[in-house]
C-alpha positions in Angstrom: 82.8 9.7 146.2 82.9 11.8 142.9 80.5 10.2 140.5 81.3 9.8 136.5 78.9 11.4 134.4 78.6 10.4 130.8 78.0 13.5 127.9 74.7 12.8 127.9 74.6 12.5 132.0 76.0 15.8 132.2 73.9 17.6 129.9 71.2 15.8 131.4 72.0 17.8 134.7 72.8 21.0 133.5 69.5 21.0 132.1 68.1 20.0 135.5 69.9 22.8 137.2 73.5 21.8 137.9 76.7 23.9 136.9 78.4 23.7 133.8 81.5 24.5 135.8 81.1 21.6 138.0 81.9 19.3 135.2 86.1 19.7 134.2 84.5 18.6 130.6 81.7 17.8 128.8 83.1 14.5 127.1 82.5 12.6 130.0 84.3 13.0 133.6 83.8 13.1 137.3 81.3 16.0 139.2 84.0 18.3 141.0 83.1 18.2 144.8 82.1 21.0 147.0 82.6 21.8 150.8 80.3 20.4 152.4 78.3 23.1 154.4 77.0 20.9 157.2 80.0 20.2 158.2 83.6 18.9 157.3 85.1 17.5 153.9 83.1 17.5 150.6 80.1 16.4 149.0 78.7 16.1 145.5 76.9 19.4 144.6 73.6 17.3 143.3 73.0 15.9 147.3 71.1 18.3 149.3 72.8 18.1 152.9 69.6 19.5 154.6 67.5 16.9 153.3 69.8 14.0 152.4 68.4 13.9 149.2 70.2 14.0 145.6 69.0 16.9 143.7 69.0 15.3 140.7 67.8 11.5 141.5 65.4 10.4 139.0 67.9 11.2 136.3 71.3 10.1 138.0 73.9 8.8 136.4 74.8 4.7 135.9 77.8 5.3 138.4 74.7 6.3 140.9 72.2 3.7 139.8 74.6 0.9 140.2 76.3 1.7 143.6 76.5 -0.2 146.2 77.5 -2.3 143.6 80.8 -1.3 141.6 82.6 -2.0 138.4 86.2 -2.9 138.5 89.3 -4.7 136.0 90.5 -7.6 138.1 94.2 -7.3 139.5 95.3 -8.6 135.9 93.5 -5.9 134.3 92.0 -8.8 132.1 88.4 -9.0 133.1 85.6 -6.8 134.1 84.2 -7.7 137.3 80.8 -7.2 138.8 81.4 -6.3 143.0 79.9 -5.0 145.7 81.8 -2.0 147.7 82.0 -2.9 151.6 82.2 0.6 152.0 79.0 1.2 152.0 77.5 1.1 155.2 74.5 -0.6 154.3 76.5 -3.2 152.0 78.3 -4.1 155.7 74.3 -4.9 157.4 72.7 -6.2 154.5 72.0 -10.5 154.9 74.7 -11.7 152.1 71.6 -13.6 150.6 69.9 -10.4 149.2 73.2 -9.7 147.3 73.0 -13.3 146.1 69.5 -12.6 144.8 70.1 -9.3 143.5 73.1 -9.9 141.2 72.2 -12.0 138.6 69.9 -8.7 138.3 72.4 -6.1 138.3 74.9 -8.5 136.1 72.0 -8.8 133.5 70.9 -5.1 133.6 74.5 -4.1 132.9 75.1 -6.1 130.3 72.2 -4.8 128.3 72.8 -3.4 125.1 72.5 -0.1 125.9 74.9 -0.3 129.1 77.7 -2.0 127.5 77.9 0.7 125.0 77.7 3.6 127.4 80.8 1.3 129.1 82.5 0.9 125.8 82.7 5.1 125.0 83.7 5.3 128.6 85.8 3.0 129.9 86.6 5.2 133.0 83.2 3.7 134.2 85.2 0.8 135.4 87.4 1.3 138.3 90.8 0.0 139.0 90.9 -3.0 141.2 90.5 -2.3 145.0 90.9 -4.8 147.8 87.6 -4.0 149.7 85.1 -4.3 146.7 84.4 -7.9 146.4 84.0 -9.4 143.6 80.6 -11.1 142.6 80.5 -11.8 138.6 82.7 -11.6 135.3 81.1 -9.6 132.7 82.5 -11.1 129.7 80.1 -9.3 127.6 81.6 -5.8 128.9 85.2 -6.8 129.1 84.8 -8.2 125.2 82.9 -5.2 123.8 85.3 -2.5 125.7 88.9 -4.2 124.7 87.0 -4.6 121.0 87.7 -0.8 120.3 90.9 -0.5 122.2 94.5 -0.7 120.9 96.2 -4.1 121.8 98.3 -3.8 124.2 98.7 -5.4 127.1 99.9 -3.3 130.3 100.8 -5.4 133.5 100.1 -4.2 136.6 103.4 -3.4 138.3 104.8 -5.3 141.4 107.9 -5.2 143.7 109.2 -8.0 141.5 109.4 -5.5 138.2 111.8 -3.3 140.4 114.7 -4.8 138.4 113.0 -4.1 135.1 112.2 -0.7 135.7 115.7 0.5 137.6 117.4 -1.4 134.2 115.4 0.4 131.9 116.3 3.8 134.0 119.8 3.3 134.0 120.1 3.0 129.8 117.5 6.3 129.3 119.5 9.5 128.3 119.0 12.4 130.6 118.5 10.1 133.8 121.9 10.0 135.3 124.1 13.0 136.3 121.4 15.0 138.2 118.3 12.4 138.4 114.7 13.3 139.7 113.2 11.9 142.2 111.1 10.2 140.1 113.6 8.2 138.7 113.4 5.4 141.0 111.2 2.3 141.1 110.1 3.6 145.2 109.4 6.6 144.5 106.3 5.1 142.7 105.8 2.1 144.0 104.6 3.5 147.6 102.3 5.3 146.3 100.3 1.7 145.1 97.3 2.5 147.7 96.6 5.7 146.2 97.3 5.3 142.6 97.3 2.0 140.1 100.6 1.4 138.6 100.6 -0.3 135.3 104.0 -0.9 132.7 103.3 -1.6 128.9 106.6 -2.1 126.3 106.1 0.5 123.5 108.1 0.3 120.2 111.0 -0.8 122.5 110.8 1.1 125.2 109.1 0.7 128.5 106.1 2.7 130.0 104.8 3.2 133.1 101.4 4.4 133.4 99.4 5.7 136.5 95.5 5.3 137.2 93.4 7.4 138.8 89.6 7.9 139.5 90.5 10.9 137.1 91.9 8.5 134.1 95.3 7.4 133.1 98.5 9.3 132.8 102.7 8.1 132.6 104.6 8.7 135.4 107.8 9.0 133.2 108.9 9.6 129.8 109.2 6.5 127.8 112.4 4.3 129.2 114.6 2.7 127.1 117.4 3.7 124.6 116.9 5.5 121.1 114.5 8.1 120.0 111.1 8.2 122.3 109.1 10.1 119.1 107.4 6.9 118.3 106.6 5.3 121.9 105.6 8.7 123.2 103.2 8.8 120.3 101.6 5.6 121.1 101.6 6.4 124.8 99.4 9.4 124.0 97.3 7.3 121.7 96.7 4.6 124.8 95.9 7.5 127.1 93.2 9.3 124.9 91.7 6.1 124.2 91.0 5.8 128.0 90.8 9.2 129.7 88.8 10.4 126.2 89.1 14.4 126.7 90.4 14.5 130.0 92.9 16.8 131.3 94.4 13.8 133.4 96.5 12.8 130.0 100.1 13.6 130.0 103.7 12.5 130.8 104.8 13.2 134.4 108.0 14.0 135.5 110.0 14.9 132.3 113.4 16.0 132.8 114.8 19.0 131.5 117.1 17.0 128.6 114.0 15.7 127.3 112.0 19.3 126.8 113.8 19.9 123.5 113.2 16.8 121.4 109.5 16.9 122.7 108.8 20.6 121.7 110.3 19.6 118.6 108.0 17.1 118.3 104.7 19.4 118.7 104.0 18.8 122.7 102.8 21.7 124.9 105.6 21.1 128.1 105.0 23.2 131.1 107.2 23.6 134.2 105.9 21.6 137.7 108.0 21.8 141.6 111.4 21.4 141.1 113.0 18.9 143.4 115.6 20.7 146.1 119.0 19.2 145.1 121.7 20.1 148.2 125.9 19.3 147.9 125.8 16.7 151.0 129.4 18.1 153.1 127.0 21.4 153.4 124.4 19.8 155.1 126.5 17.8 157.0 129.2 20.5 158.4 126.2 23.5 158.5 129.1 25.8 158.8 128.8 29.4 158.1 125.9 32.0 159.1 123.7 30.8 156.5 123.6 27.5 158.6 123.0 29.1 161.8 119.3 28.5 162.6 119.4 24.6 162.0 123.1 24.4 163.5 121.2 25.8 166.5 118.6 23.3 166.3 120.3 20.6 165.8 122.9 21.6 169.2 119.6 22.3 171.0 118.4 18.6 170.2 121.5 16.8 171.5 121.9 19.3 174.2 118.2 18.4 175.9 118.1 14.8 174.6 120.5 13.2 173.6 119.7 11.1 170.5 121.7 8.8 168.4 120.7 7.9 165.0 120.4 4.1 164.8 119.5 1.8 161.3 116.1 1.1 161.1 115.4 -2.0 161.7 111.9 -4.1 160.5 110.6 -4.2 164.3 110.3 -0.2 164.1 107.3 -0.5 161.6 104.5 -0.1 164.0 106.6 2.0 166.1 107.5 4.4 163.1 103.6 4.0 162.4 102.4 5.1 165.5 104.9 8.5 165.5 103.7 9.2 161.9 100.1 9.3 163.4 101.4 11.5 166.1 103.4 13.7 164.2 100.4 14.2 161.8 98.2 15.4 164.8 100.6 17.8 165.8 100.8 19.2 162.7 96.9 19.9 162.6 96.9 20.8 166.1 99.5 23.8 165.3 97.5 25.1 162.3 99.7 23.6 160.3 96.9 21.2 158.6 94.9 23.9 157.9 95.7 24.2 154.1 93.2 21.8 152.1 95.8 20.3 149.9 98.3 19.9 152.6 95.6 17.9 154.9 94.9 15.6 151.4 98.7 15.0 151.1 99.0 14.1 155.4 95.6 11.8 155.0 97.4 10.1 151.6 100.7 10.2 153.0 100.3 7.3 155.6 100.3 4.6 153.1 103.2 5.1 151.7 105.0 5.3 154.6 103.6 1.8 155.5 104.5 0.4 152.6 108.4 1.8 152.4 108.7 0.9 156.3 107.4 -2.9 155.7 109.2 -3.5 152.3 112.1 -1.2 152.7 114.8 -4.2 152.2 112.9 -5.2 149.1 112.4 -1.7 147.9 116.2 -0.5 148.4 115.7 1.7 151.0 118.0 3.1 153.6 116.1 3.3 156.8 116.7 4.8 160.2 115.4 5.9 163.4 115.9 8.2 166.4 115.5 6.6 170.1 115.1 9.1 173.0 114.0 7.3 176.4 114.2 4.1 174.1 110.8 5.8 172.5 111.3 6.4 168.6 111.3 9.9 167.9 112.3 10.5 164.4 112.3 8.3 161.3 113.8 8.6 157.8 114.2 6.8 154.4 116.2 7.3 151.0 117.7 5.8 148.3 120.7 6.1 146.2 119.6 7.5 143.0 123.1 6.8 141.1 126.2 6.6 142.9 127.0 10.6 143.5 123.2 11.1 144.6 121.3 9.8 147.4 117.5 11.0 147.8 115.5 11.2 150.8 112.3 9.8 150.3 110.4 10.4 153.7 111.1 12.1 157.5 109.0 12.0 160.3 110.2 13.4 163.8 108.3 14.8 166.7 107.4 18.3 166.4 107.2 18.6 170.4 111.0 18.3 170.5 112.9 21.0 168.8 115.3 20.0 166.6 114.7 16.5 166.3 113.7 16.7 162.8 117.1 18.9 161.8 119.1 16.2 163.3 117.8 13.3 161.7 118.0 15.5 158.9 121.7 15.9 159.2 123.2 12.6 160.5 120.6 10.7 157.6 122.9 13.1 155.6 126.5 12.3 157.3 125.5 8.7 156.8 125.0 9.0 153.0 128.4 11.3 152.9 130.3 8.7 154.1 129.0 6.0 152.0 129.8 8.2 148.8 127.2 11.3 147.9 127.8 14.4 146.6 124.3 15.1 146.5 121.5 15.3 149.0 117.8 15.2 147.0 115.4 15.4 148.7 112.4 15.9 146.1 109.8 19.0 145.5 108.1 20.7 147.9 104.4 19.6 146.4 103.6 23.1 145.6 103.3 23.6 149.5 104.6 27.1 150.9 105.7 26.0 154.4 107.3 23.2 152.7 108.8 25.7 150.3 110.0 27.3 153.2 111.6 24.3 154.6 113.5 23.4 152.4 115.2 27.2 151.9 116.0 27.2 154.9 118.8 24.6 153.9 120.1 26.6 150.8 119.6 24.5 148.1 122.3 24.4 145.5 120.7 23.9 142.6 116.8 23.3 141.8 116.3 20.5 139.2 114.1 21.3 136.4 110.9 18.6 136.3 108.4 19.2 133.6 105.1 17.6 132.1 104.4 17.5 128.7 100.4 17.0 126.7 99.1 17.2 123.9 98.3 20.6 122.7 94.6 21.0 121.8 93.2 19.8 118.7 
């Protein structure tokens, strides 16, 4: 848990003996987290792991006061809400009657003057919506006095029926088609629900799509739609600063190359990300040639010792495909592999989204299939066409006890797509990861797409 502290809040805790440097900025934001030196993960910096005591109690911030209790929008992004967070362990034992007493208490505390204005100058306060906080009371008083000051617009929270929506509004945006990211699908995003709160909003004619965070709110695209983006890219960064106030968090994701010039025109700071790995797909299909040999050899080495055959995947494989992921996910921390920080956030975040493409893959557009050895599922992968020349691969699992099973799911996923049509193979960026990096290489990519995010340069 990474508390919110106010300007005040943090200068408050400096002055009682906290880090300036543990605050990303001093207009209000979350405490970074530290290792926690009493064992694994992290902690906040104020709680003293010897004593299980905060540091800094008698002047913590509201986030701190209020928890176990939690504020949250409602799934319509609507309504404040007043909840309790089941998390907590003692939430889970208390008698529910002792929440019934004690919030008509908490509602009326937080809706004192002073409250709703330290919610109103920072709305990050108030969480997205999340399943396993359960909701107690509406705050109109809040939810009035915070949309008071913010502009009028209305974002809806996305869902799998807005896929149409978003793939039409894709499909007209210059600068999307011939070599498309990644990021220019309605899955690529919408797996990634559990983690991160998707949200679309029409700006001066074209369509948005933002992304929330603990952190604040940020777009995942450039502004969809057809004509000149000057205007709704404007009144996306207006939306944003309202919201995040001086975060970092606020910027445009995933910003194609065709799109750098018009924005630097424009004034905005753009800065290179990962590229994704784009591959011709008869390449990785024939791995002819010495520069093929290793994964040629792995592949040979597969069917040699076990014989697979790539089959569709089918809705039965979900738990199936769940279980490997679990398995392959060990394996990869039992080799070392785990070891990196960010690569063990990315495994741990990772299982959701494969749940998600696995049990909505027909509704999502996805291309599934699977590897059976024994009549045990072995290797799993998913993609989807990103235009008619291009097919993506948006996830692959296979067991890392058996060599090569991963380079042949790799290639028949590929011989599958070949035959239906592709030229291309993408198969996304390598999330900044080295062995990933490496991976990737190893295939020889043929070109590396450009992907870009763009901010507002400092005022």
């Amino acid at each position: 848990m990474r508390p919110f502290f106010t300007s005040d809040e943090i200068r408050a805790a400096v002055a009682a003996g906290l880090t300036p440097d543990l605050f990303p900025t001093t207009d209000g934001t979350q405490i970074n987290l530290i290792p926690n030196p009493a064992g694994e993960g992290y902690i906040c910096p104020a709680f003293d792991s010897e004593t299980s005591h905060c540091r800094i109690y008698e002047i913590r911030p509201l986030d701190c006061r209020l928890y176990p209790f939690a504020l949250m929008w409602d799934a319509e992004r609507t309504h404040v809400l007043l909840g309790w967070d089941t998390k907590c362990p003692y939430m889970r034992e208390a008698p529910s009657s002792l929440v019934d007493q004690a919030v008509d208490a908490v509602a009326q505390w937080i809706e004192a003057d002073e409250r709703v204005d330290a919610l109103a100058q920072n709305p990050r306060l108030i969480g997205r919506f999340q399943d396993d906080v359960i909701a107690l009371r509406t705050l109109e008083r809040v939810t009035e006095r915070v949309q008071r000051g913010q502009t009028r617009i209305r974002r809806q929270t996305l869902s799998i029926q807005d896929r149409g929506r978003i793939e039409a509004a894709l499909a007209v945006t210059a600068g999307f088609q011939e070599a498309p990211l990644a990021a220019a699908s309605f899955a690529y995003h919408y797996i990634w629900k559990h983690r991160l709160t998707y949200t679309w909003a029409e700006l001066q004619g074209h369509l948005c799509l933002f992304a929330e965070s603990p952190d604040g709110i940020f777009l995942a695209l450039p502004p969809l739609g057809e004509g000149p983006i000057d205007q709704p890219t404007a009144e996306a960064f207006r939306l944003m600063r309202e919201w995040n106030g001086d975060s970092s968090v606020t910027r445009m994701d995933n910003v194609p190359e065709s799109f750098v010039p018009a924005l630097r025109a424009l004034g905005y700071a753009v800065r290179e990300k990962e590229p994704d790995y784009l591959y011709a797909a008869a390449e990785l299909v024939d791995l002819a040639g010495d520069a093929y040999r290793s994964p040629r050899a792995a592949c040979n080495r597969f069917v040699r010792e076990y014989g697979g055959v790539l089959e569709p995947y089918d809705a039965r494989d979900q738990t199936a495909c769940v279980s490997l992921f679990r398995e392959w996910r060990e394996q990869k921390l039992g080799t070392g592999s785990g070891s990196d920080e960010w690569a063990n956030a990315l495994l741990d975040d990772a299982l959701g989204a494969h749940e998600t493409a696995l049990s909505a893959h027909s509704e999502l557009g996805l291309t599934g299939a699977v590897v059976r050895v024994g009549g045990r599922i072995r290797a799993y992968t998913m993609g989807l066409w990103l235009n008619q020349s291009v097919f993506c691969i948006l996830l692959e699992v296979a067991d890392r006890d058996m060599v090569g099973a991963g380079a042949f799911v790799f290639r028949e996923f590929c011989r599958q797509a070949l035959a239906k049509g592709a030229c291309w193979i993408n198969t996304m960026d390598d999330s900044g990861l080295p062995s990933l990096a490496k991976a990737k290489r190893w295939y020889h990519p043929a070109r590396l797409l450009p992907n870009y995010v763009v901010t507002e340069l400092r005022r």
